[in-house]
N, C-alpha and C positions, 0 to 999 in steps of 0.2 A: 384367043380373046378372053380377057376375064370377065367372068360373070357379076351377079350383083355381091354377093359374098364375099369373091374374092378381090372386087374394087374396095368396099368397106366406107362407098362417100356418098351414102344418100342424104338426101334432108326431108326432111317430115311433110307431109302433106298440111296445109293451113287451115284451120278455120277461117269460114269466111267473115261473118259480123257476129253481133249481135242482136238478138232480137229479141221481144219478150214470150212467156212463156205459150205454148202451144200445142195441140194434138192433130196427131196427122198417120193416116191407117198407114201411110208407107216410110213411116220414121222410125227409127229408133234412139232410146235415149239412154243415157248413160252420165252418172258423178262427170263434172268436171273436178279433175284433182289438183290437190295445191300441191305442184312439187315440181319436178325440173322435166323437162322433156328429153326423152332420150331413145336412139335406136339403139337395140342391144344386138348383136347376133353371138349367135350360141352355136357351140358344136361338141362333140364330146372332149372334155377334161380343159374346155377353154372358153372365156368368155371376154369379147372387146365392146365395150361403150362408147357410144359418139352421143354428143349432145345436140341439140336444133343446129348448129352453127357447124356441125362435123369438126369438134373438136373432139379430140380421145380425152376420155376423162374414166377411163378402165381403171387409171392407179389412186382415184380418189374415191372406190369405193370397191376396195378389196373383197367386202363378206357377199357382195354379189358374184363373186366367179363360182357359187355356189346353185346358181341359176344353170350353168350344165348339166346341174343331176336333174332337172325338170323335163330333161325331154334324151329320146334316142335317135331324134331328128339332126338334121344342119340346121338351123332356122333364123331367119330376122324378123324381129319383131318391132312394135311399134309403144311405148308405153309412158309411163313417167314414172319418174325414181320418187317416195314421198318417205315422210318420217311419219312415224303414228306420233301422236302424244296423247293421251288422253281419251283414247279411241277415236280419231280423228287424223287427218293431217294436217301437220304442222308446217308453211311453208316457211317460216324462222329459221325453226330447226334443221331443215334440208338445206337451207340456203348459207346457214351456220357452217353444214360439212361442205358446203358446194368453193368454200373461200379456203380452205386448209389445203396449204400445200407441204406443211412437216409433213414426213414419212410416221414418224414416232406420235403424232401429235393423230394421222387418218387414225393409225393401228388401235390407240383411246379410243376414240369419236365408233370404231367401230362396233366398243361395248359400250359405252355409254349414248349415242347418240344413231343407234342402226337403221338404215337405209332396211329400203324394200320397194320392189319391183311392179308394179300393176300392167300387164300389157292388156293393150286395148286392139291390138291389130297384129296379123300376121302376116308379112310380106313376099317371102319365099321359103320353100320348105322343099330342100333332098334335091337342090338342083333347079326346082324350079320358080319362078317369078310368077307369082300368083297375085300380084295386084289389078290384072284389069277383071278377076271375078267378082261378082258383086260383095257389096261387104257382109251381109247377112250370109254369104256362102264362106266367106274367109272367117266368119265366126266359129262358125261349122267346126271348121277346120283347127282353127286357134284351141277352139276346145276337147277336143280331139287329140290332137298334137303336144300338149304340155297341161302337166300335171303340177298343183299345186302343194308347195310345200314352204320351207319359213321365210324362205327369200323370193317368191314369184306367187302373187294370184293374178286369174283371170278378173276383167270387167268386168261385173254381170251388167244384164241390159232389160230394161221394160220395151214392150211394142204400145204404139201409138199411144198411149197418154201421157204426154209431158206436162201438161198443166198439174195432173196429181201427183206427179212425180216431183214436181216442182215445189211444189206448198211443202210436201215431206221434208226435202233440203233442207228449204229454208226454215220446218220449224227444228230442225236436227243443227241448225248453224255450221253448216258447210256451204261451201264456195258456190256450187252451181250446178247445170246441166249441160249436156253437147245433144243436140240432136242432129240425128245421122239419116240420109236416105238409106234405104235398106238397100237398094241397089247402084250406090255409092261404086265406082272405079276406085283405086288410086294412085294421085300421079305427085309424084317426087317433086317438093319444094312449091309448088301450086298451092293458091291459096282456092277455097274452093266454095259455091254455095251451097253443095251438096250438104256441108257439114256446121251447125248456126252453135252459138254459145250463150246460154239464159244463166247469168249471173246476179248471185245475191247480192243487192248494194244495199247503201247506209246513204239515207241524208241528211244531215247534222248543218245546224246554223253555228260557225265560229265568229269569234271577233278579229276583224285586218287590225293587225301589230304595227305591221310592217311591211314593207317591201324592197326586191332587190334590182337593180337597172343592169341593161347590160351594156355592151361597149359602146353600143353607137344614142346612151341615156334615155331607152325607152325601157319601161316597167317591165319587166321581167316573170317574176314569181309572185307573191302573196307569202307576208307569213301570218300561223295565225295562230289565235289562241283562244281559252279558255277560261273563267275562275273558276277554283274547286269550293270547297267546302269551307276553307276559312278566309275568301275573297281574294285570292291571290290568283293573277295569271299564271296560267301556266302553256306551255309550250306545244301547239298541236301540230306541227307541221308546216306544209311549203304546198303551193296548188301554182300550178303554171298553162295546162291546159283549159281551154273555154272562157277565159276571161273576154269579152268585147272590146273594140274601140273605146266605144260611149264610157264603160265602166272604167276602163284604166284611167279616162277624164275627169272622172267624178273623183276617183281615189285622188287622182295627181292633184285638180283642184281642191281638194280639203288640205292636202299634204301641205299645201303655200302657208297654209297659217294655224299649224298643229305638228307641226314637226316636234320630239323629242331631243334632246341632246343626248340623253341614258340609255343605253341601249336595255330593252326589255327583258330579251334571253339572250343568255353567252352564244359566242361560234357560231354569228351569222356575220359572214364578212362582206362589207359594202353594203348592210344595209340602211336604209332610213326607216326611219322610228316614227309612228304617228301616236297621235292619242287614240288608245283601246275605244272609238265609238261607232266605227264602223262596223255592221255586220253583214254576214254573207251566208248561204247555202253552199254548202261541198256535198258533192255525190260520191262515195268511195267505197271498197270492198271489206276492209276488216281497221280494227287497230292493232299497232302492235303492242310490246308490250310498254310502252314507252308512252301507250295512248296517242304514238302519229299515226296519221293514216294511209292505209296500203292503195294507189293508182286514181289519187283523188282525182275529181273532175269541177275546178268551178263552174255551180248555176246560177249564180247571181246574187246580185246586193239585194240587202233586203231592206228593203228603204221606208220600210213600214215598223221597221223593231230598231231599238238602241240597246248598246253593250245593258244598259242597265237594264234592260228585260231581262238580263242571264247572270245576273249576279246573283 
């Protein structure tokens, strides 16, 4: 029977929700990182990547088979693949090599654009399946077990204060926090409470442009915009989560007698066009560089401002 090594099809354990930030004597907390999630297992002079989904994705990031010299162990580990940019990660950037499927084009990206490893867990090691130890004890062990050098660091982790841990992030403008029980199992492909995620958001009032319906003529998305500096809209995005009943009514009702013929931004197909005077609240995590926004959430119209308050 093969073991977990040599089947090579786990899927990652989940975070459960989110929640806001918090201290707790039996947690630990640790960066949430912006990058791609990935099991690596390693053994000596070889190394296979599976991503969340157990797809192999080993041939799209070549300068990690350098992650064998990190340890003398068999090992799988638990981690995410991120790019630095600017002492930071960058999830653009990773998500940038995560699309390259040229050979000649990885082989570039992997000097100009170099991945690097963060594990945050160790799964098994030399044969054996060590996930039902507690996680503070597979810490233990993770640290112990592999040695960092240009392509592999460890986590580091604080005990019980997330709240201060927290404020640091976000005044550092990185993504977030995971807090873990310290005596955490873990179980394959499980989404879990054990494990919660305190994420820096952004909430920004845009103005509704526009919107897009779908087959069966119900409101769909939102798109939205902004004016910059010399009065011009400009293009911030698409929000489809969190919108209400009531609110798609109120949009649709203004839409009967403020519709556009022009469309306002290129390459939005099927959409309709309103007059820029609706505004709204979006909840979201970062901009790119494009100024749209990464995993928006709308909170609602804001029925108390008009575009001309943001001009």
């Amino acid at each position: 029977m093969l073991d977990l090594f040599q089947r090579k099809s786990l899927e990652p354990m989940l975070i459960g929700h989110e929640v806001e930030p918090f201290d707790d004597e039996d947690s630990l907390f640790e960066l949430k990182l912006d990058g791609i999630r990935c099991i690596a297992y390693i053994e000596r002079g070889k190394v296979t990547l599976k991503n969340k989904r157990n797809k192999d994705v080993t041939l799209l990031y070549p300068e990690l088979q350098e992650l064998s010299a990190c340890t003398n162990k068999k090992v799988i580990l638990d981690g995410e693949i991120i790019v630095f940019k600017e002492g930071k990660p960058d999830f653009f950037s990773v998500q940038k090599r995560s699309l390259l499927t040229d050979a000649f084009k990885i082989r570039l990206a992997t000097k100009a654009i170099p991945v690097h490893f963060v594990a945050f867990d160790i799964l098994y090691i030399d044969g054996k399946d060590i996930t039902q130890l507690p996680l503070i004890k597979r810490k233990q062990i993770l640290n112990e077990a592999i040695k960092n050098n240009a392509s592999i660091s460890i986590s580091r982790y604080i005990l019980e204060r997330g709240k201060d841990f927290f404020k640091l992030v976000k005044e550092n403008d990185l993504e977030g926090i995971v807090g873990k029980k310290i005596d955490s199992f873990y179980y394959f492909g499980k989404r879990t409470k054990d494990w919660k995620k305190i994420k820096v958001m952004i909430d920004e009032d845009l103005i509704i442009c526009g919107y897009q319906i779908d087959e069966d003529g119900n409101l769909k998305d939102l798109i939205l915009g902004e004016y910059d500096k010399e009065r011009k809209l400009i293009y911030r995005g698409k929000v489809y989560l969190g919108i209400s009943r009531e609110e798609k009514k109120t949009i649709l009702d203004f839409a009967q007698d403020n519709t556009l013929k022009k469309a306002t931004f290129p390459g939005q197909a099927s959409a309709v066009w309103i007059k820029p005077e609706l505004v709204g609240t979006v909840h979201y995590m970062q901009k790119t560089k494009t100024k749209a926004m990464r995993q928006p959430v709308w909170k609602g119209l804001r029925l108390d401002k008009s575009a001309e308050d943001y001009i």
